[in-house]
Backbone of each chain as ProteinMPNN parsed JSONL, in Angstrom:
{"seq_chain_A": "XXXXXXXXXXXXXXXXXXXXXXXXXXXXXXXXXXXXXXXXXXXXXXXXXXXXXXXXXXXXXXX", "coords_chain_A": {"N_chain_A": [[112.925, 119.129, 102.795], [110.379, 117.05, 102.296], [107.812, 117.83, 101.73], [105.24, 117.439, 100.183], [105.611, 114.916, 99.406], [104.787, 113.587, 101.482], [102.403, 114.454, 102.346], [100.58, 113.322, 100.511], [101.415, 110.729, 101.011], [100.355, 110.617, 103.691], [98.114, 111.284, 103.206], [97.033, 108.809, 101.341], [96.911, 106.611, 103.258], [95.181, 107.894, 105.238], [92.945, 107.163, 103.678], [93.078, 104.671, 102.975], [92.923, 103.456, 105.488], [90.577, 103.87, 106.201], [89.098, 102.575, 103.762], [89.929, 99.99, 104.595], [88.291, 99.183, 106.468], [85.655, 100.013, 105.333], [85.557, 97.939, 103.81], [86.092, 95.475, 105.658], [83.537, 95.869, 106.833], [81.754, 95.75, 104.449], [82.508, 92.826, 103.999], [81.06, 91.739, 105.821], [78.609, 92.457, 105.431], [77.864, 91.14, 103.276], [77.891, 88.829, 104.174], [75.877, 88.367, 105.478], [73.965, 88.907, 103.909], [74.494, 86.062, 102.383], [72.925, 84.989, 104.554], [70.447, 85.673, 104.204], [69.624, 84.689, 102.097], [70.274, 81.822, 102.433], [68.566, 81.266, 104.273], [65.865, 81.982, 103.063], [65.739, 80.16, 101.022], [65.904, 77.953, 102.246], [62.88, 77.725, 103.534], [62.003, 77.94, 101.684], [62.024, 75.483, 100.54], [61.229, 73.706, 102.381], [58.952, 74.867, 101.838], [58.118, 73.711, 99.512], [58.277, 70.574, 100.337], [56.058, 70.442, 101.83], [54.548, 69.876, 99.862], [54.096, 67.666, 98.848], [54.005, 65.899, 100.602], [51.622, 66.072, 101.165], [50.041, 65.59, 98.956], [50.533, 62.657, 98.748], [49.014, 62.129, 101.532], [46.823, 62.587, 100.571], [46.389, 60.383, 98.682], [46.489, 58.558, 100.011], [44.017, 58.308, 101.262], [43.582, 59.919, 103.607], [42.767, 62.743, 103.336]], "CA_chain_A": [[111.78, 118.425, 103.368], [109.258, 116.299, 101.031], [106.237, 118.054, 102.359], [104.688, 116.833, 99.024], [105.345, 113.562, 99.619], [104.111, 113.321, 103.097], [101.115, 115.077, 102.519], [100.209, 112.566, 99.71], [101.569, 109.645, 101.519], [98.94, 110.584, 104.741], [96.171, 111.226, 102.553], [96.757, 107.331, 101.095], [97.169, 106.324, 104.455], [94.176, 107.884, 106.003], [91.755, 106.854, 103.052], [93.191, 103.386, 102.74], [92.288, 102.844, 106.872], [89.043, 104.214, 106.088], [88.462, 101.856, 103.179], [89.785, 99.057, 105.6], [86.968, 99.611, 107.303], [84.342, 99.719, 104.682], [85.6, 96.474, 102.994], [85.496, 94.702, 107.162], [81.879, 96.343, 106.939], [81.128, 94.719, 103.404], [82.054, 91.653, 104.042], [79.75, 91.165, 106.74], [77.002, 92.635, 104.499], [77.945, 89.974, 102.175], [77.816, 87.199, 105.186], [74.329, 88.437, 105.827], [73.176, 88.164, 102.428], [74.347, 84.969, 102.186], [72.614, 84.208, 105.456], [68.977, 85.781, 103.905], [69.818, 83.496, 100.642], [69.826, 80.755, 102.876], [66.901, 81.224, 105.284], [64.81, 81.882, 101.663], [65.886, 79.009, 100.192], [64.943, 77.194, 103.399], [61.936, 78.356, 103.474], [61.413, 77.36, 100.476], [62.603, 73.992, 100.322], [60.152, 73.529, 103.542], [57.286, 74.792, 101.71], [58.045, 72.607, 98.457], [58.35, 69.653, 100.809], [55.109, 70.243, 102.325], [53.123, 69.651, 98.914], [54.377, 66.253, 98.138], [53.697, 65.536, 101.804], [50.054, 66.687, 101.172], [49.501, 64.304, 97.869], [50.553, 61.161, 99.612], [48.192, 62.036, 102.467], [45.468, 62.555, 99.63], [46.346, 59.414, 98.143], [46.445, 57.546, 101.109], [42.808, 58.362, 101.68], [43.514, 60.434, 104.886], [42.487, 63.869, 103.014]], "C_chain_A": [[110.807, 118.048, 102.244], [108.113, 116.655, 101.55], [105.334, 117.272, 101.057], [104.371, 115.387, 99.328], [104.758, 112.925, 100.407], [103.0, 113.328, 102.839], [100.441, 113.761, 101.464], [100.251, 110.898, 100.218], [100.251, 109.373, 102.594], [97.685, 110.204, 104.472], [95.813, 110.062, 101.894], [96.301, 106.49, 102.186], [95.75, 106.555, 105.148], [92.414, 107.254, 104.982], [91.839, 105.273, 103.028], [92.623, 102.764, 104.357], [90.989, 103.266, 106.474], [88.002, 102.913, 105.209], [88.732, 100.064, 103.538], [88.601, 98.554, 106.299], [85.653, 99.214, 106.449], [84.361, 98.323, 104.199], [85.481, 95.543, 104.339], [83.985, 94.709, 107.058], [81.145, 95.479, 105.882], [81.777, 93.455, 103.092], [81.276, 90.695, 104.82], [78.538, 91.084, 106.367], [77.062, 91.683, 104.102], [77.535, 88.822, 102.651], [76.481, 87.187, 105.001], [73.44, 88.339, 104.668], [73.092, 87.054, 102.162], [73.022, 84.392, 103.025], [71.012, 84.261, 105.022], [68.708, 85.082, 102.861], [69.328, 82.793, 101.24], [68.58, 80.624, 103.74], [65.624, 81.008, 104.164], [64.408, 80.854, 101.248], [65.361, 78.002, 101.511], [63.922, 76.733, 103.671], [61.15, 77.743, 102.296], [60.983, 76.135, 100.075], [61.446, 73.298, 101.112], [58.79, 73.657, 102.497], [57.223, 73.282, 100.077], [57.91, 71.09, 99.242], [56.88, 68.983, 101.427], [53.971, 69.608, 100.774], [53.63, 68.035, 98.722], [54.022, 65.272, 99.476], [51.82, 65.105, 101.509], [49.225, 65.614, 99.881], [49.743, 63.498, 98.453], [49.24, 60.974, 100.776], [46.593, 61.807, 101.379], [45.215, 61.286, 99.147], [45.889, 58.382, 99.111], [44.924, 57.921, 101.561], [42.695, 59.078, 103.285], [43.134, 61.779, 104.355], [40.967, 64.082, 102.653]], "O_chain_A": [[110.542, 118.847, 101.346], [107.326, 115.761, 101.861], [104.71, 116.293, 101.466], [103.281, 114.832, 99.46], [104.227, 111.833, 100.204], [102.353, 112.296, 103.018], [99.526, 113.22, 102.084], [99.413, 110.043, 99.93], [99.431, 108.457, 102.541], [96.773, 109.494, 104.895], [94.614, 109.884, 101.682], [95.36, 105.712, 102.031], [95.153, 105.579, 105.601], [91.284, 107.04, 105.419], [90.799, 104.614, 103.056], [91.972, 101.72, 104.398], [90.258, 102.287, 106.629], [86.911, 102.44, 105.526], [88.101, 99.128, 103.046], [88.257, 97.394, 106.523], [84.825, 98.358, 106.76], [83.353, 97.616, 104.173], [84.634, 94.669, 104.155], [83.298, 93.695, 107.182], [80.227, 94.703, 106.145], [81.629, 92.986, 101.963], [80.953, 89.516, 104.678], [77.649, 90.272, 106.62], [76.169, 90.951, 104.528], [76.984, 87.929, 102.008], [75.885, 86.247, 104.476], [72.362, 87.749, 104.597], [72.029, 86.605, 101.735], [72.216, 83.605, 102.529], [70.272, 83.314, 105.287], [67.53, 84.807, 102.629], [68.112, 82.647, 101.112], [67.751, 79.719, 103.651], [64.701, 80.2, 104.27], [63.251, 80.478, 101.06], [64.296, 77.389, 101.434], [63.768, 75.564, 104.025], [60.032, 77.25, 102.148], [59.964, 75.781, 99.481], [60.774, 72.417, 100.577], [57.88, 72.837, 102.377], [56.476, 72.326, 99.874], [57.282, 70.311, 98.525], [56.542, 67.804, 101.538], [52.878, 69.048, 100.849], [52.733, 67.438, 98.125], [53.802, 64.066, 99.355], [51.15, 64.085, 101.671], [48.123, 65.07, 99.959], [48.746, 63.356, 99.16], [48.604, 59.926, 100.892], [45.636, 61.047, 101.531], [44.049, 60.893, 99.096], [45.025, 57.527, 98.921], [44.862, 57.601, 102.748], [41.78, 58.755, 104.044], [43.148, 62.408, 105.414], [40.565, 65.193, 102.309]]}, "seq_chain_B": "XXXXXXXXXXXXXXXXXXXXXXXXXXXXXXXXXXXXXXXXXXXXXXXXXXXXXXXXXXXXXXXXXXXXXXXXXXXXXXXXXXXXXXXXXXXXXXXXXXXXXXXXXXXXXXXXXXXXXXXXXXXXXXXXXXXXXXXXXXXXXXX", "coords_chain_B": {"N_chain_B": [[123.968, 130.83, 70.346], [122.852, 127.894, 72.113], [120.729, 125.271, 72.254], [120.352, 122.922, 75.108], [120.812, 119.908, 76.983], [121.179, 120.27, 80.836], [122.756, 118.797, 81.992], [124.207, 117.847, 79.588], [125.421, 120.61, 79.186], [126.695, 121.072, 81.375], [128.751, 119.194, 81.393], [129.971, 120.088, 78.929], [131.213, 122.613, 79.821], [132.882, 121.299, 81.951], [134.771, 119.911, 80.37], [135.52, 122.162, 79.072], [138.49, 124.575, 78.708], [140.73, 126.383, 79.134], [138.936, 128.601, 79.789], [138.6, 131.746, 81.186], [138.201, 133.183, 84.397], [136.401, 134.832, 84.536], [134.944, 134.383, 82.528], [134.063, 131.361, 82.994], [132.384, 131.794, 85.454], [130.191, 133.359, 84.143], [129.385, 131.287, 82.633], [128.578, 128.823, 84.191], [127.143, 130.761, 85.909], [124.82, 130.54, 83.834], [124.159, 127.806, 83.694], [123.642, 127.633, 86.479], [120.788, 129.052, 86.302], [119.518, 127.554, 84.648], [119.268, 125.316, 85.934], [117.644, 126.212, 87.665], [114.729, 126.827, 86.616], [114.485, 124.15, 85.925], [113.833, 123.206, 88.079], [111.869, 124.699, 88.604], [109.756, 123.951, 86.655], [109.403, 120.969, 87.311], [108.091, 121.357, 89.645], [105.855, 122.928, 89.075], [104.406, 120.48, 87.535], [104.7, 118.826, 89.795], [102.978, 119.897, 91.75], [100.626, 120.095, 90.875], [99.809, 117.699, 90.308], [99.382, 117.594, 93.362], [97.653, 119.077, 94.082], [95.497, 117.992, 92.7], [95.069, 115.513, 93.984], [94.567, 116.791, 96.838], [92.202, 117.63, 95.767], [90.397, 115.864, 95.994], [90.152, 114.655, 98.075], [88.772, 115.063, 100.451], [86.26, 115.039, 99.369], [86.121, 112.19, 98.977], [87.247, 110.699, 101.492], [84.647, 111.291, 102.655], [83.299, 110.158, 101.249], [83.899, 106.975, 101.513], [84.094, 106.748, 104.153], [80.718, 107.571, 104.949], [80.255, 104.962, 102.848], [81.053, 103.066, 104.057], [79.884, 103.328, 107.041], [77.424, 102.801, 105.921], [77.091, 100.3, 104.873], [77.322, 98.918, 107.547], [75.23, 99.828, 108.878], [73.12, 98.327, 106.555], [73.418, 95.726, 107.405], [72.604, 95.737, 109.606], [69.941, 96.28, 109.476], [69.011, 93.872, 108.049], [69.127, 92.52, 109.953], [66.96, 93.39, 111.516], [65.211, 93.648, 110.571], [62.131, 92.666, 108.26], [63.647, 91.975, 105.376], [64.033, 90.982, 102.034], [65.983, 89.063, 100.683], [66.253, 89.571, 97.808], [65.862, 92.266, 97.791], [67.453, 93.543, 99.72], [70.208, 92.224, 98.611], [69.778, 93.937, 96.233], [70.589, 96.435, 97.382], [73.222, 96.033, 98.478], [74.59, 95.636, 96.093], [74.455, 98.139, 95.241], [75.361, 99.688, 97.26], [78.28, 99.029, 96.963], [78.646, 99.652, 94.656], [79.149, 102.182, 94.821], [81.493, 101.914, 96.888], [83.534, 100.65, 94.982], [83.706, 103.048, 93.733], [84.657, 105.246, 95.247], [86.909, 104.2, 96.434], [89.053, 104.659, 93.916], [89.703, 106.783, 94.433], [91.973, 106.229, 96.094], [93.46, 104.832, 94.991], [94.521, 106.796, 92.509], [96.027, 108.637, 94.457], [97.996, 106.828, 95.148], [99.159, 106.708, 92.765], [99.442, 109.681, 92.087], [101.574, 109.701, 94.139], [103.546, 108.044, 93.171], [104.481, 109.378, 91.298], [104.97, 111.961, 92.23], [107.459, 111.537, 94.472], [109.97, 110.636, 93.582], [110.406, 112.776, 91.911], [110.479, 114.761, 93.741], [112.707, 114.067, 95.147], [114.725, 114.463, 93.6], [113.874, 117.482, 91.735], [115.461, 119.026, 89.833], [116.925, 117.356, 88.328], [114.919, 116.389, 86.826], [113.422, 117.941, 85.476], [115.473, 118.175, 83.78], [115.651, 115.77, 82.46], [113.321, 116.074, 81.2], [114.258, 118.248, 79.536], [115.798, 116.33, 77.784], [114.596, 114.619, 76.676], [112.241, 116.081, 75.227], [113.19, 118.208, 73.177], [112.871, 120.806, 71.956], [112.163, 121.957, 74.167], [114.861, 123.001, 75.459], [117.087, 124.846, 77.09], [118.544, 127.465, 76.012], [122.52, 127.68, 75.892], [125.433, 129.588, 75.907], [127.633, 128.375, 75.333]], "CA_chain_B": [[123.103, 130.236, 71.7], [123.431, 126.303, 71.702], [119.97, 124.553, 72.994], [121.141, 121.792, 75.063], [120.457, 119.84, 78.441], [121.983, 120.593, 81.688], [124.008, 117.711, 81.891], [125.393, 118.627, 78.357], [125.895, 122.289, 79.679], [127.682, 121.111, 82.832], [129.845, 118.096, 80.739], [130.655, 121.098, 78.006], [131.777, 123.387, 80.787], [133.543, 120.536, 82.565], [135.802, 119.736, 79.625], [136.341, 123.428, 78.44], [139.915, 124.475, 78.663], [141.239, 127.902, 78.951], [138.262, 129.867, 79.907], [138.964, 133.318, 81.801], [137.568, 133.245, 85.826], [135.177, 135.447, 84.157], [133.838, 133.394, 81.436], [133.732, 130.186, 83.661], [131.623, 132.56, 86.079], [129.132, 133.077, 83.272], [128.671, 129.914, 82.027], [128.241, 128.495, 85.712], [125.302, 131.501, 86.253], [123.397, 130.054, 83.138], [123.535, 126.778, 84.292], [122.353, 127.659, 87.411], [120.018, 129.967, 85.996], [118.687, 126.378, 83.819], [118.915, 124.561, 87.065], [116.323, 126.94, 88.741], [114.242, 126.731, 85.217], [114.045, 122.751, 85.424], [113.267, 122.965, 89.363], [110.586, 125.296, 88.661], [108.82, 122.798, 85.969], [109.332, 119.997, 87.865], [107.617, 122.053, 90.972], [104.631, 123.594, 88.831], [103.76, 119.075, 87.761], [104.128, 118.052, 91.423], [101.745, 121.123, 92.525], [99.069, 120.022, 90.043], [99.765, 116.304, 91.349], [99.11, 117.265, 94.692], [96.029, 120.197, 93.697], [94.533, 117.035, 92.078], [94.563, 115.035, 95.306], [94.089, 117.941, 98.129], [90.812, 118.543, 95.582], [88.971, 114.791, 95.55], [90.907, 114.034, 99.101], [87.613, 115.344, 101.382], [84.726, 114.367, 99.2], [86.858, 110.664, 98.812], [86.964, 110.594, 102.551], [83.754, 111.497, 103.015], [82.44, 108.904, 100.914], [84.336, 106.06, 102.366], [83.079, 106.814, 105.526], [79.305, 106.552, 104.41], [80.156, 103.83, 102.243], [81.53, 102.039, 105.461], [78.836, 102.764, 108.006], [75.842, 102.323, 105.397], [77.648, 98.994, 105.019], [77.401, 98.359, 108.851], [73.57, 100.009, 108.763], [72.332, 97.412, 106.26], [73.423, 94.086, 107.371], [71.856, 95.122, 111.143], [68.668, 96.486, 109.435], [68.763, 92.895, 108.002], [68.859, 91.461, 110.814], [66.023, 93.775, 112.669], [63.668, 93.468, 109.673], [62.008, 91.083, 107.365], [64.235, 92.42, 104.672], [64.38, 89.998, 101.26], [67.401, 88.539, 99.861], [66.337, 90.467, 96.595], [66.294, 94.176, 98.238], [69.212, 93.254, 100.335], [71.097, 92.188, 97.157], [70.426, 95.4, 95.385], [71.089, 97.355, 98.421], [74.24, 95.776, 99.011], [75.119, 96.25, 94.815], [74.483, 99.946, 94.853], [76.517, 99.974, 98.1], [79.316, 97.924, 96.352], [79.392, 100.019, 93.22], [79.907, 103.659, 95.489], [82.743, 101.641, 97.079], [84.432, 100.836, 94.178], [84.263, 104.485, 92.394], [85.288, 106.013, 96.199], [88.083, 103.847, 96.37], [89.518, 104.984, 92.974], [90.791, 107.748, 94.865], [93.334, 106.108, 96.517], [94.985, 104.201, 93.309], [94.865, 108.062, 92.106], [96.82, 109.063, 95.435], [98.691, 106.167, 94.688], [99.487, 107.485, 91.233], [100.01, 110.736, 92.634], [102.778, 109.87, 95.319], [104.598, 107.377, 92.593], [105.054, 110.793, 90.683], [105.979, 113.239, 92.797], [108.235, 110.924, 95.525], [111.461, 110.381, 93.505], [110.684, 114.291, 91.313], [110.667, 115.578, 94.974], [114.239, 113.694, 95.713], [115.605, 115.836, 92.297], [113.413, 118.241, 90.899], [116.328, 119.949, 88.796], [117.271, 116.493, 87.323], [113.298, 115.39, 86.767], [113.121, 118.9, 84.865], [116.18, 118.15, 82.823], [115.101, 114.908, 81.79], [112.199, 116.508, 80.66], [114.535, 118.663, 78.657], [116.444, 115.452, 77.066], [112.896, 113.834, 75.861], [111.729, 117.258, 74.708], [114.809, 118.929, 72.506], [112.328, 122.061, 71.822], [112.325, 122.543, 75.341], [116.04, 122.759, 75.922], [117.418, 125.916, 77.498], [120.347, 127.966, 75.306], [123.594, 128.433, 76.739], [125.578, 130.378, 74.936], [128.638, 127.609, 75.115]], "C_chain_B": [[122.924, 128.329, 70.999], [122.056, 126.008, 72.474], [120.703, 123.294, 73.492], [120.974, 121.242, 76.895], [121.045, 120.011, 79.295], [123.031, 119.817, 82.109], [124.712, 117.908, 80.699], [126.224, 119.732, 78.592], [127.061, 121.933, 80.555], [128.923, 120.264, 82.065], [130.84, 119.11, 79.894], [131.655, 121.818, 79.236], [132.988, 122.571, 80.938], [135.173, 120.65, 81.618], [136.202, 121.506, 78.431], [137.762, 123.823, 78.813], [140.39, 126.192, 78.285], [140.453, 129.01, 78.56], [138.937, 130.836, 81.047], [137.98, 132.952, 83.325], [135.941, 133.787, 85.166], [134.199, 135.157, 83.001], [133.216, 132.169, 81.754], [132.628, 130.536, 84.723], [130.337, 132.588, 85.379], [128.39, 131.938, 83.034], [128.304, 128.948, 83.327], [126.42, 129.194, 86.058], [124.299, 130.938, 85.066], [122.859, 128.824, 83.351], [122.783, 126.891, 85.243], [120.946, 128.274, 87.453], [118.722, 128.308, 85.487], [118.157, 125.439, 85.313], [117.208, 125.14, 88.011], [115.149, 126.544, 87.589], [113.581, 125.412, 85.47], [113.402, 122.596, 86.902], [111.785, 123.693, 89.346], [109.293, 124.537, 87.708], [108.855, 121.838, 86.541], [108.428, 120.604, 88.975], [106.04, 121.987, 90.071], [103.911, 121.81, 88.45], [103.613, 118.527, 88.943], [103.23, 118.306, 91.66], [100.603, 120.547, 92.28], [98.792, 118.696, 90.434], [98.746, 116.578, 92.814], [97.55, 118.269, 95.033], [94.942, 119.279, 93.745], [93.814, 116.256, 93.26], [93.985, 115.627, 96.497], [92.113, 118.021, 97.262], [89.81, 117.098, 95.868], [89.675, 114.224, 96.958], [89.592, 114.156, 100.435], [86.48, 114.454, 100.912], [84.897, 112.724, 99.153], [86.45, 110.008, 100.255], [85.681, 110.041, 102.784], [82.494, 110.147, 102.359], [82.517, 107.505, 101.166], [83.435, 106.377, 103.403], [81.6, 106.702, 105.277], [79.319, 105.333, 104.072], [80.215, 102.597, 103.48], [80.472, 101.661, 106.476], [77.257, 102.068, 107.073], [76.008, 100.6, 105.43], [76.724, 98.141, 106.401], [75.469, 98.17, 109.068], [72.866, 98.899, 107.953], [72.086, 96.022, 106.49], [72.642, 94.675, 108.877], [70.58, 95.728, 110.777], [68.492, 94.962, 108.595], [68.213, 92.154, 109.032], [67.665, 91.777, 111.646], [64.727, 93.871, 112.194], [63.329, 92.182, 108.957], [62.244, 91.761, 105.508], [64.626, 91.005, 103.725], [65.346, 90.239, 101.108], [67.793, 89.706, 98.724], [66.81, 91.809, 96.945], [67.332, 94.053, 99.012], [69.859, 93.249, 99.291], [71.334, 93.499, 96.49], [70.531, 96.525, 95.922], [72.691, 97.284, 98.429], [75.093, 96.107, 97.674], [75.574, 97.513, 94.978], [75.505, 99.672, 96.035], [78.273, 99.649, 97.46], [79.947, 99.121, 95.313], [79.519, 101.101, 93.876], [81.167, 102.691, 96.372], [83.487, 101.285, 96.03], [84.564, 101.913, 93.642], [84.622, 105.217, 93.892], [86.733, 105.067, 96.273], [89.287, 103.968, 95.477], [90.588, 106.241, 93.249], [91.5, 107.755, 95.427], [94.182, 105.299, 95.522], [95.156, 105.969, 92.762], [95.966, 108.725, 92.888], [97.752, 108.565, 95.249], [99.937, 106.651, 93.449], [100.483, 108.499, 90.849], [101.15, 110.423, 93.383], [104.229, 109.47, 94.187], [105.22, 108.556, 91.639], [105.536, 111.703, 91.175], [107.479, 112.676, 93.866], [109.554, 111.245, 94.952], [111.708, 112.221, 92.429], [110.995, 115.339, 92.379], [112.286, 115.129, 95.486], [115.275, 114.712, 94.692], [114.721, 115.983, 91.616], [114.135, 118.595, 89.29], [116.651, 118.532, 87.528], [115.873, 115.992, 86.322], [113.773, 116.486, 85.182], [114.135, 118.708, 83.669], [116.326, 116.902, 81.853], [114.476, 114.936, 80.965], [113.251, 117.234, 79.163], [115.155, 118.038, 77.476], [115.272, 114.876, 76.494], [112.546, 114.592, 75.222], [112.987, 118.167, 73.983], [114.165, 120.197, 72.35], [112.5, 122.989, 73.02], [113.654, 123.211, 75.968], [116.452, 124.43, 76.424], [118.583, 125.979, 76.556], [121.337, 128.714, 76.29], [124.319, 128.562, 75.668], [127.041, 129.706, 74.879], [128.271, 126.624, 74.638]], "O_chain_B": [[122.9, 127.84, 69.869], [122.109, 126.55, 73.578], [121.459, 122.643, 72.772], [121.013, 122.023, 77.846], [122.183, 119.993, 78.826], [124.097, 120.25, 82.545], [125.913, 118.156, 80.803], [127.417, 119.841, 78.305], [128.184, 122.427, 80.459], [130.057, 120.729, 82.176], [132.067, 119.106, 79.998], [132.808, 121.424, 79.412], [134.015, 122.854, 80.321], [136.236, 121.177, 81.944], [136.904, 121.704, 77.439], [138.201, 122.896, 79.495], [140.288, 126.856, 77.253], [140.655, 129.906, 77.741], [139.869, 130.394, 81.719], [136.924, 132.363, 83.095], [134.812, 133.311, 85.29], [133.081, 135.582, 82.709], [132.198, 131.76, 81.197], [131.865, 129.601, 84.965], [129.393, 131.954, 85.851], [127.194, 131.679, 83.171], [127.393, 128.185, 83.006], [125.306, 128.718, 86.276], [123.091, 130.88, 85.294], [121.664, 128.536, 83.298], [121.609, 126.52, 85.27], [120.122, 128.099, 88.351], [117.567, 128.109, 85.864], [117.029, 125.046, 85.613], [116.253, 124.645, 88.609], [114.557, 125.562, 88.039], [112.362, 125.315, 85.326], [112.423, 121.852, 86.966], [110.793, 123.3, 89.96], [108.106, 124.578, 88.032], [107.744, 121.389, 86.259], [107.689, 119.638, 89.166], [105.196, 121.136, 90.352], [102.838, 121.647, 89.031], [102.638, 117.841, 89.249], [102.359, 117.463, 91.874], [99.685, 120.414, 93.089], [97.676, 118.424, 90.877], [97.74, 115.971, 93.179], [96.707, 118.149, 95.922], [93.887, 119.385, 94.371], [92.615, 116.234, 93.538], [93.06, 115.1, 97.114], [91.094, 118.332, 97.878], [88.59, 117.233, 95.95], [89.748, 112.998, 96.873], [89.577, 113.287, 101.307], [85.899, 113.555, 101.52], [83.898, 112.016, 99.281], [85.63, 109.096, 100.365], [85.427, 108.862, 103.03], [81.48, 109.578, 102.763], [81.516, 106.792, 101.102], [82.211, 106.25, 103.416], [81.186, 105.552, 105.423], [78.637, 104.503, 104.674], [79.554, 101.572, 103.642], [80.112, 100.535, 106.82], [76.41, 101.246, 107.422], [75.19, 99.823, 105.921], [75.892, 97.234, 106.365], [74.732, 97.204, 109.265], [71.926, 98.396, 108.57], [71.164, 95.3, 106.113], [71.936, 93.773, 109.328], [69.848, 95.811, 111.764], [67.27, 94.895, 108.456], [67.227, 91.419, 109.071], [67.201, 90.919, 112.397], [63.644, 94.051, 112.751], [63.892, 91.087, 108.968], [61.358, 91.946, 104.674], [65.278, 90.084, 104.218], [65.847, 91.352, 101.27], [68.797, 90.404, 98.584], [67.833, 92.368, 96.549], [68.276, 94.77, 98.682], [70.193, 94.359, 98.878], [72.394, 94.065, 96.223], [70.578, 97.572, 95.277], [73.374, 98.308, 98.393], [76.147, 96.725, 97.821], [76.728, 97.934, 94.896], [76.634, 99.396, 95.631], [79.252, 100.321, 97.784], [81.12, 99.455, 95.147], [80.627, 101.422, 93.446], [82.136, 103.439, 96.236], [84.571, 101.838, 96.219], [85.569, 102.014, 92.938], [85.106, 106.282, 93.508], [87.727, 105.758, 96.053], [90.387, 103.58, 95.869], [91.645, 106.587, 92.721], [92.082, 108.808, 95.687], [95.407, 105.25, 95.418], [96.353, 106.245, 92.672], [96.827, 109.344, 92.262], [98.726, 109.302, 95.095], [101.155, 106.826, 93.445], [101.471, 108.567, 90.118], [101.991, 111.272, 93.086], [105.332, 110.016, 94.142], [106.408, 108.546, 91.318], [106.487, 112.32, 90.694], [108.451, 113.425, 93.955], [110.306, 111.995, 95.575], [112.809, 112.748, 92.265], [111.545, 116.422, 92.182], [112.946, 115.906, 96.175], [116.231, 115.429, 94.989], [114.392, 115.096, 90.828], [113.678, 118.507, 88.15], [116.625, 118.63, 86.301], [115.947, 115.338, 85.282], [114.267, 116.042, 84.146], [113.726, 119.05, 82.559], [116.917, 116.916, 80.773], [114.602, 114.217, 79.974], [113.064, 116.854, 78.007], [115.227, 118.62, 76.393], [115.473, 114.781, 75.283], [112.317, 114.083, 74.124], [113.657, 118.832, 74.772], [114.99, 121.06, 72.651], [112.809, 124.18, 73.058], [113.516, 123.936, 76.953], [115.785, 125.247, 75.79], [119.372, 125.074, 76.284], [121.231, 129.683, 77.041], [124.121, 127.938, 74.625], [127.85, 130.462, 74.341], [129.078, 125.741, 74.345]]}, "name": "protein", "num_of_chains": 2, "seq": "XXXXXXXXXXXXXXXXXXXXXXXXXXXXXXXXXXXXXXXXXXXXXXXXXXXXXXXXXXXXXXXXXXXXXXXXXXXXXXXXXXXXXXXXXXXXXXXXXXXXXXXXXXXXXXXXXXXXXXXXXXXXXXXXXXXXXXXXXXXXXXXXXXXXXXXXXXXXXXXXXXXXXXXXXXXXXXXXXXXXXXXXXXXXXXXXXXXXXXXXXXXXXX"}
């Protein structure tokens, strides 16, 4: 009997489902990072948009 | 006394020629005597193989599993806070770099199995291999 082998085989076996698991888990983290990247940058883009908005209005004598 | 590997021992034997019941008897018990010898070194490297893994096989576990749910925990405290990009990022790093050094312990398991699997199919031959690479090592039979 290969008890040896077994026992070594399981213990790949039960760490490799485990780290199944964590790598499912971090690539969702990863999604969600992306997704706070993009909201930032959004965010951003919005507020940069607003100043060039804001000189034209100045220019245009409405400020 | 002749150092010499067990496949030499057994080949010598093989082609000897007008030994006595009782000299072929002998030289039979030292082989098997070498045979037990090379099974028992081949046994005491598996052991330490499998010592190695039984010892980093819990705390390995154990850190997967954190690594996994903290995983799960930070993307939904993303989503329930006003959590930056930046501290997310180096949340999700540090998380990153304990999954890669917990995962190390299954290429080690790995490692471990590819060594003991085919020394566990023949010990006695692993061990006498050992003794053909190693000539110091060689057991003396006295043919």
């Amino acid at each position: 009997m290969k008890s040896r082998s077994q026992y070594l085989a399981a213990t790949r076996d039960t760490l490799a489902r485990v780290n199944a698991q964590a790598q499912r888990n971090a690539l969702a983290a990863e999604d969600q990072l992306f997704a706070l990247e993009d909201r930032e940058a959004r965010r951003s883009a919005r507020r940069t948009d607003r100043v060039p908005a804001a000189v034209v209005a100045r220019d245009q004598g409405r400020l | 006394m002749a150092p010499r590997t067990i496949a030499d021992a057994r080949f010598a034997l093989d082609q000897a020629v007008g030994l006595s019941d009782a000299d072929r008897r002998r030289c039979e018990a030292e082989i098997t005597a070498a045979l037990h010898q090379a099974t028992e070194t081949a046994t005491v490297l598996m052991d330490e193989r499998v010592h190695h893994v039984a010892g980093l096989r819990e705390s390995a576990l154990a850190d997967l599993c954190a690594v996994r749910d903290d995983f799960a925990a930070l993307a939904a405290e993303a989503k329930a806070t006003a959590m930056t990009a930046a501290d997310y990022g180096a949340r999700f790093n540090d998380l990153a770099a304990r999954h890669r050094h917990a995962a190390q312990a299954i290429t080690r398991t790995e490692e471990a199995l590819a060594f003991v699997e085919p020394v566990e199919d023949d010990p006695a031959g692993y061990g006498d291999a050992l003794y053909a690479k190693f000539p110091l090592t060689r057991p003396d039979f006295s043919f």
